[in-house]
CHARMM-style PDB file with segment names, atoms N, HN, CA, C and O in Angstrom:
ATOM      1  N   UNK     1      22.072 -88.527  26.043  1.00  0.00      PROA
ATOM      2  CA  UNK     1      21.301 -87.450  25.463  1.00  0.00      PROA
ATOM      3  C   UNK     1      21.948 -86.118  25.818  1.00  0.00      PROA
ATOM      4  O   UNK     1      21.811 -85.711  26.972  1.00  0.00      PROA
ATOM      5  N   UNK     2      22.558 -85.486  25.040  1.00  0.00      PROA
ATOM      6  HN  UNK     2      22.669 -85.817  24.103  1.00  0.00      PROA
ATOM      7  CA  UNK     2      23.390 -84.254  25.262  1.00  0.00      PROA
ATOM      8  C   UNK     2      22.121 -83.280  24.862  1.00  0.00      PROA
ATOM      9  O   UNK     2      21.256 -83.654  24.070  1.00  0.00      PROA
ATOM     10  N   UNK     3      22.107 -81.741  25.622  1.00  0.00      PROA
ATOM     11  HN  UNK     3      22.810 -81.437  26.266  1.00  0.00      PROA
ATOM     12  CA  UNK     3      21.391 -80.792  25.013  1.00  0.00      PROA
ATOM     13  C   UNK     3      22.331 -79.807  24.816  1.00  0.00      PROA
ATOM     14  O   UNK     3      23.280 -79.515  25.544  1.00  0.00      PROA
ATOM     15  N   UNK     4      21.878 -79.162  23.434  1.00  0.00      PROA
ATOM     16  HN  UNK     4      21.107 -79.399  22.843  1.00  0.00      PROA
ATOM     17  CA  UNK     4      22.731 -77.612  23.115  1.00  0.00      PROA
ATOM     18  C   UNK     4      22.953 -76.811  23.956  1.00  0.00      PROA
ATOM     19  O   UNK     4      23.893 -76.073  23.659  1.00  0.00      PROA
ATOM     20  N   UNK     5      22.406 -76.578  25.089  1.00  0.00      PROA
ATOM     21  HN  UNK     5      21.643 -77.178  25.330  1.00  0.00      PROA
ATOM     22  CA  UNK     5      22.921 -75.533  25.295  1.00  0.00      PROA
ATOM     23  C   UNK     5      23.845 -75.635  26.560  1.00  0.00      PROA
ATOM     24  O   UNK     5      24.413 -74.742  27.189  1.00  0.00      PROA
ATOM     25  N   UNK     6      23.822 -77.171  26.768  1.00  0.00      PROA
ATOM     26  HN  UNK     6      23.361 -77.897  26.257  1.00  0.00      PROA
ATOM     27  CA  UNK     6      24.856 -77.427  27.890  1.00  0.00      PROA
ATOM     28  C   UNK     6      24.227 -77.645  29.209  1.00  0.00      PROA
ATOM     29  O   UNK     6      24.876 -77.519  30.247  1.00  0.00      PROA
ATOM     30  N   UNK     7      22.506 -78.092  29.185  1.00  0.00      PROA
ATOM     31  HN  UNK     7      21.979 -78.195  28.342  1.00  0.00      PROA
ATOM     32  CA  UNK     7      22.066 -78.009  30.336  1.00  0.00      PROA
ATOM     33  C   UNK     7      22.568 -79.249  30.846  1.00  0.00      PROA
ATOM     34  O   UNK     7      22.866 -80.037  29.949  1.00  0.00      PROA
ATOM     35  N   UNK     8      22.769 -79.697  32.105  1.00  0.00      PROA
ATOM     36  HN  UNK     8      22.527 -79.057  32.834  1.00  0.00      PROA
ATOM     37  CA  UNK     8      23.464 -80.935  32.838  1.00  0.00      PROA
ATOM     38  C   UNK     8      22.396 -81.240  33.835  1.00  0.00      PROA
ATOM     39  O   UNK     8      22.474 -82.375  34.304  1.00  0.00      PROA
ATOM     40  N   UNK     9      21.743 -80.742  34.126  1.00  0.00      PROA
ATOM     41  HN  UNK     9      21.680 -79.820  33.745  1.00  0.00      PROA
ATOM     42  CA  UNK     9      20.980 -81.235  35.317  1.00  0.00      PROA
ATOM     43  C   UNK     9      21.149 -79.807  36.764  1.00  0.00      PROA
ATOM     44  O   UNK     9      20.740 -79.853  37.924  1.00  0.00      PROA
ATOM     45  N   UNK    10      21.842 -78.780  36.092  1.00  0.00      PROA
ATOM     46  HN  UNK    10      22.174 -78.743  35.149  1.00  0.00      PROA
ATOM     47  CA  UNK    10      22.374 -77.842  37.035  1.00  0.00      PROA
ATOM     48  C   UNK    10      21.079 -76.680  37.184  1.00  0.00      PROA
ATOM     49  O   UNK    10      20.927 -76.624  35.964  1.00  0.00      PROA
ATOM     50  N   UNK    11      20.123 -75.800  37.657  1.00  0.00      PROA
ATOM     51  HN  UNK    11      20.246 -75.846  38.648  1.00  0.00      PROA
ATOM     52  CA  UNK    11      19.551 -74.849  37.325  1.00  0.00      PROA
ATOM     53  C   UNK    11      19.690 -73.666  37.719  1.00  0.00      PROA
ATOM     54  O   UNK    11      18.838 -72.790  37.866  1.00  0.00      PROA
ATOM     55  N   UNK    12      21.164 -73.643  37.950  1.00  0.00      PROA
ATOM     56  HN  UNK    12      21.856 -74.355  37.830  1.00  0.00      PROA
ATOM     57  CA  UNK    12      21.830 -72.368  38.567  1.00  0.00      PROA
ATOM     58  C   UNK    12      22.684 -71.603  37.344  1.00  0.00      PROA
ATOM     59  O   UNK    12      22.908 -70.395  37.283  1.00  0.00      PROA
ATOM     60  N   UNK    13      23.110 -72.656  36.361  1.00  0.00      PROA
ATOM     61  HN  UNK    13      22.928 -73.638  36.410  1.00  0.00      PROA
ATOM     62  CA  UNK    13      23.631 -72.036  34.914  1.00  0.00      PROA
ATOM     63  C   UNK    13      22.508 -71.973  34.362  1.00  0.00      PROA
ATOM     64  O   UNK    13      22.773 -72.167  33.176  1.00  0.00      PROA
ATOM     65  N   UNK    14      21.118 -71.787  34.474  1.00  0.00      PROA
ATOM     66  HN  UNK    14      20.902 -71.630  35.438  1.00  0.00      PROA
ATOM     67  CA  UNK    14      20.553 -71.580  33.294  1.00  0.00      PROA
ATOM     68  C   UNK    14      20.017 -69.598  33.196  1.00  0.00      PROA
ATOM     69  O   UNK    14      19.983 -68.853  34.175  1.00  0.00      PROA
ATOM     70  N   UNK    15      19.803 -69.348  32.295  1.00  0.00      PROA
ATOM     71  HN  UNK    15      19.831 -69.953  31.500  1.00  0.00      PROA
ATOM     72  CA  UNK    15      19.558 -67.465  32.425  1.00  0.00      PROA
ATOM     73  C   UNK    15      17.775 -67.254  33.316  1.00  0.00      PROA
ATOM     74  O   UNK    15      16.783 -67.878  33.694  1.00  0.00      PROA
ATOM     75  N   UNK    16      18.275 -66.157  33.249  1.00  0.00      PROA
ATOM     76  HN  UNK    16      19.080 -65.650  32.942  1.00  0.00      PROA
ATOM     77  CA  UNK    16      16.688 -65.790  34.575  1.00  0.00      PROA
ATOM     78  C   UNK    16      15.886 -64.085  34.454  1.00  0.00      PROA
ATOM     79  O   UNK    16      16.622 -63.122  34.665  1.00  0.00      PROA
ATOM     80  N   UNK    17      15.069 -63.945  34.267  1.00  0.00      PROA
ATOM     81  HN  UNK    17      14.471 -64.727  34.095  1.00  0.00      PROA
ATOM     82  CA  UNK    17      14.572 -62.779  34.266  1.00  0.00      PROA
ATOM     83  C   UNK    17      13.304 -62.641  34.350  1.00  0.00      PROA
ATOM     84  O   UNK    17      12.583 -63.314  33.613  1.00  0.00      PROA
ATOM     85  N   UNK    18      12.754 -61.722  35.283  1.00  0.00      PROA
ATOM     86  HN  UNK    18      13.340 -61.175  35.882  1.00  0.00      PROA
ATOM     87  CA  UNK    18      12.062 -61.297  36.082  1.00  0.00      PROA
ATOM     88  C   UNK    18      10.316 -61.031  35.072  1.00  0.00      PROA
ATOM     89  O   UNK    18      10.065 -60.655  33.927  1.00  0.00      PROA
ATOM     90  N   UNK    19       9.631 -61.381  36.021  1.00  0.00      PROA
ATOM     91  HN  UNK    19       9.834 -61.686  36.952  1.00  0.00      PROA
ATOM     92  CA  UNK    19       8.130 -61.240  35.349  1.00  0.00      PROA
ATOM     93  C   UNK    19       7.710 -60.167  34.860  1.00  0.00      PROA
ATOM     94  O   UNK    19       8.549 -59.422  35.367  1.00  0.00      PROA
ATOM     95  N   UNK    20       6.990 -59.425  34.201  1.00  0.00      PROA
ATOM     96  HN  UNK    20       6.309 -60.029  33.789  1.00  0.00      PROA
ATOM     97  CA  UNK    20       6.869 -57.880  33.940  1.00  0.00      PROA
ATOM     98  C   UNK    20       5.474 -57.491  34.815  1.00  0.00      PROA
ATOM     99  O   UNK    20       5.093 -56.321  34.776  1.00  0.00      PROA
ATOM    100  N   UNK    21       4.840 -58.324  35.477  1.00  0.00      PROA
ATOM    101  HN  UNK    21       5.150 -59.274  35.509  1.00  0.00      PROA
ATOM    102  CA  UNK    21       3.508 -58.059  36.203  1.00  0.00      PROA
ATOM    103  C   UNK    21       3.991 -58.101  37.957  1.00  0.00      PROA
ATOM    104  O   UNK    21       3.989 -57.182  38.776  1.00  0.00      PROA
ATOM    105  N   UNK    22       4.464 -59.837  38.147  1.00  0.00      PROA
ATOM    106  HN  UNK    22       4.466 -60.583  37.482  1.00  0.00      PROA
ATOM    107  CA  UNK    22       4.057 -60.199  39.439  1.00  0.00      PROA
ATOM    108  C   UNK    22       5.692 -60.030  39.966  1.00  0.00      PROA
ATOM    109  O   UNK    22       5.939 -60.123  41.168  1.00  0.00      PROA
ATOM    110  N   UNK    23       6.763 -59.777  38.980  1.00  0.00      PROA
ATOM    111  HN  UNK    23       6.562 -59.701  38.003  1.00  0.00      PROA
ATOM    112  CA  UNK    23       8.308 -59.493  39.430  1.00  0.00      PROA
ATOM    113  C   UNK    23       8.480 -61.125  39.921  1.00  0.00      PROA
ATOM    114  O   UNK    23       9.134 -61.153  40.964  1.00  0.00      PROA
ATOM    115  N   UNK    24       8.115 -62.360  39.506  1.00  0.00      PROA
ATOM    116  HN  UNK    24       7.584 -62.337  38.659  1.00  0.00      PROA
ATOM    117  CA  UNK    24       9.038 -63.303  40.251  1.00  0.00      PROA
ATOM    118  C   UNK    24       9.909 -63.720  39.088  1.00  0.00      PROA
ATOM    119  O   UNK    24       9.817 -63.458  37.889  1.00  0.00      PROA
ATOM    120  N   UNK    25      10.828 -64.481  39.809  1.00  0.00      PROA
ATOM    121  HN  UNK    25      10.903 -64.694  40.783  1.00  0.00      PROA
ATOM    122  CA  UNK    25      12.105 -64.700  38.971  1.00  0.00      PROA
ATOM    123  C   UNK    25      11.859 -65.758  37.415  1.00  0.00      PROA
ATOM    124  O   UNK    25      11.258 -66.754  37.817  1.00  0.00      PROA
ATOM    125  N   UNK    26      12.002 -65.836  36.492  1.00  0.00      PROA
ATOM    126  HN  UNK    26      12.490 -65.027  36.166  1.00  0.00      PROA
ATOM    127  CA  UNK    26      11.515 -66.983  35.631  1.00  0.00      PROA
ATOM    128  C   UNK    26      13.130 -67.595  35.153  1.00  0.00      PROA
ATOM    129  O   UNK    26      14.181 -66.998  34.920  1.00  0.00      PROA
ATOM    130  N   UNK    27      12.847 -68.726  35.138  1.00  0.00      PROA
ATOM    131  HN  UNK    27      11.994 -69.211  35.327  1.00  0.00      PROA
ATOM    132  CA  UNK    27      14.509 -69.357  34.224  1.00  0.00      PROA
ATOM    133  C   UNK    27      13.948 -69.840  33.472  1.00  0.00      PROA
ATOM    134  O   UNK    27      12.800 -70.275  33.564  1.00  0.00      PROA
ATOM    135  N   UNK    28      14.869 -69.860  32.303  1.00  0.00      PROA
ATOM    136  HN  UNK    28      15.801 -69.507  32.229  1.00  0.00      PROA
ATOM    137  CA  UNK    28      14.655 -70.767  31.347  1.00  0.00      PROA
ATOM    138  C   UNK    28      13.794 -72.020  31.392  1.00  0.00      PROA
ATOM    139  O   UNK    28      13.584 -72.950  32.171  1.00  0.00      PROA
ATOM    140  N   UNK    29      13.388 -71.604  30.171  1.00  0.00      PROA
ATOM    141  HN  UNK    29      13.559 -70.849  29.538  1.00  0.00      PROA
ATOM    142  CA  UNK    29      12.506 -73.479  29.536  1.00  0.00      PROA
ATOM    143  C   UNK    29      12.548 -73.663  28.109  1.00  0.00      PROA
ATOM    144  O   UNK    29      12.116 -72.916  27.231  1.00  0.00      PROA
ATOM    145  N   UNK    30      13.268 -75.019  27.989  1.00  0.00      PROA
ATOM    146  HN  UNK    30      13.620 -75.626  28.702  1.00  0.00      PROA
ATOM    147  CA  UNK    30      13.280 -75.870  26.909  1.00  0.00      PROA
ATOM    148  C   UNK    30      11.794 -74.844  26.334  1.00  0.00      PROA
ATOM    149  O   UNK    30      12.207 -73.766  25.906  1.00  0.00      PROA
ATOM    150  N   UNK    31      10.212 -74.964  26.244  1.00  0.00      PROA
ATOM    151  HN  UNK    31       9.876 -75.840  26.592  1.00  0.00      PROA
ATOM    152  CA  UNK    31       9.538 -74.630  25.304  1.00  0.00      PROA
ATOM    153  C   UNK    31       9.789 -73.288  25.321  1.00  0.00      PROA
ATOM    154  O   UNK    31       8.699 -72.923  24.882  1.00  0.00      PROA
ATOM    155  N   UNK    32      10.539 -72.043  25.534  1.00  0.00      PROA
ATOM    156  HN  UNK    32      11.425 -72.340  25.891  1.00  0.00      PROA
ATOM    157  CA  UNK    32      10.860 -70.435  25.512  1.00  0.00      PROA
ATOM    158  C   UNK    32      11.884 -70.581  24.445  1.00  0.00      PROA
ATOM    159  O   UNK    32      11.927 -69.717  23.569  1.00  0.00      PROA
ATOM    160  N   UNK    33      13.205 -72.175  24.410  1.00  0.00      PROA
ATOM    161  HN  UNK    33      13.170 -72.876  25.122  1.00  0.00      PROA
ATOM    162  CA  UNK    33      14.226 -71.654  23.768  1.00  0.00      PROA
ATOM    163  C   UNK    33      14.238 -70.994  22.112  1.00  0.00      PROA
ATOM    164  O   UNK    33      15.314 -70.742  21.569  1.00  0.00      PROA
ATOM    165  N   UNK    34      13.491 -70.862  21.718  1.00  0.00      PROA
ATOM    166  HN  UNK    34      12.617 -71.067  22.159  1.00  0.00      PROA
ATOM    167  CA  UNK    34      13.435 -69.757  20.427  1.00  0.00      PROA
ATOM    168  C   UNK    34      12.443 -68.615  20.485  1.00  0.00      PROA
ATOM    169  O   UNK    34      11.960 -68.048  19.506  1.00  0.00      PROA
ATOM    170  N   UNK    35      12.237 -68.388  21.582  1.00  0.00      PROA
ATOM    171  HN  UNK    35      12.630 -68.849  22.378  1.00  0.00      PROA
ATOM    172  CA  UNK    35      11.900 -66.939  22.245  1.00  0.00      PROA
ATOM    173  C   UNK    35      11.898 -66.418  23.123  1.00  0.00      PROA
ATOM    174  O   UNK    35      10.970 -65.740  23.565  1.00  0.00      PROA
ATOM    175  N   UNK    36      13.075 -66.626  23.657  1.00  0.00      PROA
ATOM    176  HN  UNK    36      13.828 -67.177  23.298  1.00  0.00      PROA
ATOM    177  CA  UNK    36      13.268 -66.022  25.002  1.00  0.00      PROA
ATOM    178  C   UNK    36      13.470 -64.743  25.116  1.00  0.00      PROA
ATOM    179  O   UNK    36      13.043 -64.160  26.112  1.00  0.00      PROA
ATOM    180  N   UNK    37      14.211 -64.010  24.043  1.00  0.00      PROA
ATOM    181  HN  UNK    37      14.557 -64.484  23.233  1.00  0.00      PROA
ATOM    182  CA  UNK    37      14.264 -62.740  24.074  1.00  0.00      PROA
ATOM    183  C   UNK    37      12.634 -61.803  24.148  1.00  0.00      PROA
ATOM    184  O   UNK    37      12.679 -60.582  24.298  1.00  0.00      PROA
ATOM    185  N   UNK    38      11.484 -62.417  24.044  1.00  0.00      PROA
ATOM    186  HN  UNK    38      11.447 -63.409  23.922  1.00  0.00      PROA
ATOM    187  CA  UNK    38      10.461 -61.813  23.974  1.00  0.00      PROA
ATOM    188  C   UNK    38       9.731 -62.304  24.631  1.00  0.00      PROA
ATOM    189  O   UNK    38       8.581 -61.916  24.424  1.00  0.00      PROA
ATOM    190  N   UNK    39       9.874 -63.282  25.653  1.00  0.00      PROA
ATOM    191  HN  UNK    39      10.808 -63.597  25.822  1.00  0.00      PROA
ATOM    192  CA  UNK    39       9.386 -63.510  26.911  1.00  0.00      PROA
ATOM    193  C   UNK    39       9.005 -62.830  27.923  1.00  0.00      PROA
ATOM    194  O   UNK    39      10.122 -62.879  28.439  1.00  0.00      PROA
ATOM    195  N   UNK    40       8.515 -62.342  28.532  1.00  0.00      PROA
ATOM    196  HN  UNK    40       7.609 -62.302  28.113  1.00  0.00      PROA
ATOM    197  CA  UNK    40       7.744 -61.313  29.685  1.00  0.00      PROA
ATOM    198  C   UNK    40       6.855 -61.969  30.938  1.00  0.00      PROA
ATOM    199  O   UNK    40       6.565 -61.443  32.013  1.00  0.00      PROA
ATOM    200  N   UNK    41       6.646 -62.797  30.623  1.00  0.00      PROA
ATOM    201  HN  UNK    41       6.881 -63.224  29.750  1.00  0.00      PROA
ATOM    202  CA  UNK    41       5.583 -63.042  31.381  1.00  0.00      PROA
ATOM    203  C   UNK    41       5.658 -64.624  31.787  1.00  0.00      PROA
ATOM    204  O   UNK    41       5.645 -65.615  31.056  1.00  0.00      PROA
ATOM    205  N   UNK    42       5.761 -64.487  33.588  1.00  0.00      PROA
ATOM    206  HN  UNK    42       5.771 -63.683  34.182  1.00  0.00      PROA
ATOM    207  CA  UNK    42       5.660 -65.884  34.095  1.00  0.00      PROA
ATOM    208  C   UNK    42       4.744 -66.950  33.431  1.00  0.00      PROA
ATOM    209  O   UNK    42       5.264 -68.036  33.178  1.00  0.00      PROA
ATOM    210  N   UNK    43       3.197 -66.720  33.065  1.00  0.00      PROA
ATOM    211  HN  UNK    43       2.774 -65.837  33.270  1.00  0.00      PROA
ATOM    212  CA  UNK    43       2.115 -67.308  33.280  1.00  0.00      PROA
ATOM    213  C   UNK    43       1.292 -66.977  32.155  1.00  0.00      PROA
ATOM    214  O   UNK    43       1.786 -66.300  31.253  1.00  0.00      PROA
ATOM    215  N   UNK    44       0.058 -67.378  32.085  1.00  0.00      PROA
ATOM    216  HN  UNK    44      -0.343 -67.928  32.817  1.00  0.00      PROA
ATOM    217  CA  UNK    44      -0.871 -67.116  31.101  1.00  0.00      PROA
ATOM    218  C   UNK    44      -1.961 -65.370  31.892  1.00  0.00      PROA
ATOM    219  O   UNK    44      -2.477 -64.308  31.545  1.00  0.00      PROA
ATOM    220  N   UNK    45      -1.685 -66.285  33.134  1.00  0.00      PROA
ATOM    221  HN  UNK    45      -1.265 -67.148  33.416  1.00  0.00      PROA
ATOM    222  CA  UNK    45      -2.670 -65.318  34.867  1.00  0.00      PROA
ATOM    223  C   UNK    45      -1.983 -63.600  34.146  1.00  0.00      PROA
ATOM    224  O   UNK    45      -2.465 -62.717  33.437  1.00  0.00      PROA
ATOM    225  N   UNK    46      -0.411 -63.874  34.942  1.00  0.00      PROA
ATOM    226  HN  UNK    46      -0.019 -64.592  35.518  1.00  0.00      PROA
ATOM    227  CA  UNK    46      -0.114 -62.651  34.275  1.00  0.00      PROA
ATOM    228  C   UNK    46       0.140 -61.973  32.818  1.00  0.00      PROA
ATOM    229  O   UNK    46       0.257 -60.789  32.500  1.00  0.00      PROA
ATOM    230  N   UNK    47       0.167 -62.781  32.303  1.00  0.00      PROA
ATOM    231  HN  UNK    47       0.071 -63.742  32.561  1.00  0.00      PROA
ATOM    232  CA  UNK    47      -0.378 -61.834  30.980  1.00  0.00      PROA
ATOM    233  C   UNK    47      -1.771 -61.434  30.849  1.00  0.00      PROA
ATOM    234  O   UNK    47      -1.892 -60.281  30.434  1.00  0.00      PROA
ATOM    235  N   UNK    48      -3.015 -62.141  31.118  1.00  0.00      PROA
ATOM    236  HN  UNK    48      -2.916 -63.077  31.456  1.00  0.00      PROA
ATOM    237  CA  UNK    48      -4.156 -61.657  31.149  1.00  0.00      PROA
ATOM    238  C   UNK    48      -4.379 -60.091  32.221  1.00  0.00      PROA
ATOM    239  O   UNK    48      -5.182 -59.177  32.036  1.00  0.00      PROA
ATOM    240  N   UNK    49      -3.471 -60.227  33.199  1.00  0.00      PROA
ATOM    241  HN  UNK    49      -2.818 -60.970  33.348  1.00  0.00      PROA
ATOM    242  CA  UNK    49      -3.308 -59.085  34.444  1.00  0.00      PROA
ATOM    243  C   UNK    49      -2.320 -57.892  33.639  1.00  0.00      PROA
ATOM    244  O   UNK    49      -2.257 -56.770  34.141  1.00  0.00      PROA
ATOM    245  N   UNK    50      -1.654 -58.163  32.526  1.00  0.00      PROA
ATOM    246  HN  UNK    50      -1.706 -59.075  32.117  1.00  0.00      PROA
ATOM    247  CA  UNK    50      -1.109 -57.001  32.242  1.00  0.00      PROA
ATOM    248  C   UNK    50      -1.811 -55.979  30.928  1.00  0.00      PROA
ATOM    249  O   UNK    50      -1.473 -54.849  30.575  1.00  0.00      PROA
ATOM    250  N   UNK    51      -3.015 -56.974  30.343  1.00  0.00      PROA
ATOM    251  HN  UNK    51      -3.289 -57.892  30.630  1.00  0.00      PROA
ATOM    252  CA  UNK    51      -3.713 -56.688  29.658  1.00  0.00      PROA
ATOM    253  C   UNK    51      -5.047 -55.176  30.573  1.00  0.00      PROA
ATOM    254  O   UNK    51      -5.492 -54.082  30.226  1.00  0.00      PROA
ATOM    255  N   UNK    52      -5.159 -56.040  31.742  1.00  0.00      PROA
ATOM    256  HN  UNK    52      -4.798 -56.929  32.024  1.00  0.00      PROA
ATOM    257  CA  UNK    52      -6.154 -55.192  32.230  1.00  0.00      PROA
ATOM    258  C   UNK    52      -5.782 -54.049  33.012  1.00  0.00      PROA
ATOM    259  O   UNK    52      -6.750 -53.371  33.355  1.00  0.00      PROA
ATOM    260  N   UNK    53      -4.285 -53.502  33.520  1.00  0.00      PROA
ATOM    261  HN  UNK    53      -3.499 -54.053  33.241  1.00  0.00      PROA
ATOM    262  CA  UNK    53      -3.891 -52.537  33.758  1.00  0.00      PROA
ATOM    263  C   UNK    53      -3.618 -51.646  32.670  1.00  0.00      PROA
ATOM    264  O   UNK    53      -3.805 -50.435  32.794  1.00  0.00      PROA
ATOM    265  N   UNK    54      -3.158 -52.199  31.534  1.00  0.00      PROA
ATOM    266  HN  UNK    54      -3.007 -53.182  31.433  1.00  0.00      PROA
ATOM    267  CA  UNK    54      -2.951 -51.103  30.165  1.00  0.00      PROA
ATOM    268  C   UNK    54      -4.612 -50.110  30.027  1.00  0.00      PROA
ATOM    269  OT1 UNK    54      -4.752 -49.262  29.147  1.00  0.00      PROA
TER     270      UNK     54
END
């Protein structure tokens, strides 16, 4: 079973960026890969938490 984007079992090649609420690190996931660019948010928790500071 090969995946596109070259994952091997490694989770040090995969991309990573930071929560917009709680700042922890997020990597990639198979269910993000056709939106990762608009990803923000670790959790469901923190998105409900960034709702109530706006």
């Amino acid at each position: 079973m090969s995946e596109s984007n070259g994952f091997k079992g490694n989770k040090a090649g995969l991309a990573c960026k930071t929560c917009a609420v709680c700042g922890r690190p997020m990597t990639w996931r198979r269910a993000w890969a056709r939106h990762w660019a608009e990803v923000r948010y670790c959790s469901h928790a923190c998105r409900r938490r960034s709702r109530v500071r706006a």
